[in-house]
C-alpha positions as CSV (number, residue, x, y, z in Angstrom):
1,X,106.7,94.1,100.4
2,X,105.7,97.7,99.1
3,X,108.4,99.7,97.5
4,X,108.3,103.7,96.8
5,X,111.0,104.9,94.4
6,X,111.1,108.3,93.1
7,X,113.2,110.2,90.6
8,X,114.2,113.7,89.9
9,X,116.7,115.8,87.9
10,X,117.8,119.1,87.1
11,X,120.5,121.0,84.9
12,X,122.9,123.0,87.1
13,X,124.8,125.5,85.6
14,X,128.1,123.9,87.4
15,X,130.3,120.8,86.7
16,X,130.0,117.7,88.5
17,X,133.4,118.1,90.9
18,X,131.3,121.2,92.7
19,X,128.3,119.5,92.8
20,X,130.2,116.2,94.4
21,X,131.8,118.4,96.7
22,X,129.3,120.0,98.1
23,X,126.9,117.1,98.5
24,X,129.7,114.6,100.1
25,X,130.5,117.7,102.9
26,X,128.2,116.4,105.1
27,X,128.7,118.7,108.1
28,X,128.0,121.6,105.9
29,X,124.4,120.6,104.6
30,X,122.7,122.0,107.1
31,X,124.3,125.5,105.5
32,X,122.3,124.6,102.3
33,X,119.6,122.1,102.8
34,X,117.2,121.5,106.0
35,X,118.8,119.1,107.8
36,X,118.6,119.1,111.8
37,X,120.4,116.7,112.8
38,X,124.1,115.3,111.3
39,X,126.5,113.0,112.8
40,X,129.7,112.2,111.4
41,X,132.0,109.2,112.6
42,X,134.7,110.8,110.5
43,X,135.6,114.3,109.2
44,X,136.1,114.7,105.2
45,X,134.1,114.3,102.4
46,X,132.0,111.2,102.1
47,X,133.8,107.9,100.3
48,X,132.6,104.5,100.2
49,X,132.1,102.9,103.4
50,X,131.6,106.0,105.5
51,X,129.1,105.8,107.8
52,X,126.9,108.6,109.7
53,X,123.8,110.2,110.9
54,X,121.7,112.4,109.9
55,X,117.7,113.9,110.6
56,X,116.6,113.4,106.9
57,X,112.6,114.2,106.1
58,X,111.8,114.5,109.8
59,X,113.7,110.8,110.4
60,X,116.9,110.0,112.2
61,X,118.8,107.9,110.0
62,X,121.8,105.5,110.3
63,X,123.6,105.6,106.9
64,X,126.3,104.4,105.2
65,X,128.0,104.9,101.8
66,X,128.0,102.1,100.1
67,X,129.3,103.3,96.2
68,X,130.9,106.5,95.4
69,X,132.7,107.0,91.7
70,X,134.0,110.8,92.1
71,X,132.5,113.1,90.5
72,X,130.1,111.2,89.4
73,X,128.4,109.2,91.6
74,X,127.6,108.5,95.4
75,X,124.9,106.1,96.8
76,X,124.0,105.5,100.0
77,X,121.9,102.8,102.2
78,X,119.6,103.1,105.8
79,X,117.8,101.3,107.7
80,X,115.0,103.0,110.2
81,X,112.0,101.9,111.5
82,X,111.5,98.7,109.2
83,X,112.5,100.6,106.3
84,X,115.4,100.1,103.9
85,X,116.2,103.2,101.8
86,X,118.7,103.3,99.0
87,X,119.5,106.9,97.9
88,X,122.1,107.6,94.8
89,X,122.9,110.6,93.1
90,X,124.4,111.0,89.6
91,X,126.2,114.0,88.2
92,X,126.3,113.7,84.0
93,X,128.5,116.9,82.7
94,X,127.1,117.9,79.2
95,X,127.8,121.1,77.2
96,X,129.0,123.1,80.5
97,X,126.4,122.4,82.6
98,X,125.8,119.3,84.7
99,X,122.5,117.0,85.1
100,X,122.1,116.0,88.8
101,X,119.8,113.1,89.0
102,X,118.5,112.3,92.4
103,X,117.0,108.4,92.8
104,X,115.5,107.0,96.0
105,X,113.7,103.6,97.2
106,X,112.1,102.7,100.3
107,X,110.8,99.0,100.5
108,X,109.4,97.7,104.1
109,X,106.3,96.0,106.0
110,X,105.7,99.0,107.3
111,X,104.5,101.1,104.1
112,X,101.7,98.6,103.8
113,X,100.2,101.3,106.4
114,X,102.2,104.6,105.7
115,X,102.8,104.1,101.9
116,X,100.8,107.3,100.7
117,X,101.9,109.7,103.3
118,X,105.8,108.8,103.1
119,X,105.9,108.4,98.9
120,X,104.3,112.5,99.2
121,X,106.7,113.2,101.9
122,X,109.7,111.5,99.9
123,X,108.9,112.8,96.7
124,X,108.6,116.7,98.3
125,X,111.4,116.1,100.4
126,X,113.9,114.5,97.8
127,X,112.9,117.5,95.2
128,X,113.7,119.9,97.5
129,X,116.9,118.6,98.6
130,X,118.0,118.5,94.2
131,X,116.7,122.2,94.3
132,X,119.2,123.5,97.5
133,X,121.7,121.4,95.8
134,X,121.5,123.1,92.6
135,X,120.6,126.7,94.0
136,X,124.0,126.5,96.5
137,X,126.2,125.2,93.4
138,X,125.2,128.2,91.3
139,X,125.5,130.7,93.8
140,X,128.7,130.0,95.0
């Protein structure tokens, strides 16, 4: 079964609590980042096992959280269209700046077809979404 992973990072002049607390506020992301679409069984930051919905990349997704070590760490797992996607984030404070690192895979039958259109339009997408992150941290 193919499988597209792709990895990005940046330094962020801000530590990882602001970073954390702006990426688990789901209902504000579409403030920041280009999101249509969010859906949120619950209201509050994100934790482990919250669950919700969200137009990511031009795709409705169904996600839920299924790690999340505050400040440090949050991952997340969906499931659309035969495709399973694991998304994590990682905050790593170091001399007062912090190194988001953004990590996704996609593995499903379906990429046999669509594998070089969706790794361009993950890897554009997911670099994008590290460089909102980092741009709304710094500015507010």
């Amino acid at each position: 079964m193919p499988t597209i992973k792709v990895e990005y990072s940046l330094d962020v002049q801000a530590g990882a609590e602001k970073l954390w607390n702006i990426l688990t506020d789901v209902q504000s992301w579409s403030e920041w980042h280009k999101t249509s679409y969010i859906r949120s069984a619950e209201s509050g930051p994100l934790k482990e096992g919250s669950a919700f919905a969200a137009e990511l990349g031009g795709i409705r997704w169904s996600i839920k959280v299924i790690k999340a070590d505050k400040p440090f760490s949050i991952c997340w797992t969906g499931r659309r269209l035969g495709i399973q996607a694991i998304h994590d984030w990682e905050f790593l404070e170091e001399g007062g700046k912090t190194r988001a690192i953004t990590r996704e895979s996609m593995s499903g039958g379906v990429l046999i077809l669509t594998y070089p259109i969706v790794k361009r339009r993950l890897s554009k997408y997911d670099y994008r979404w590290l460089v909102d992150l980092k741009s709304k941290a710094e500015s507010s």
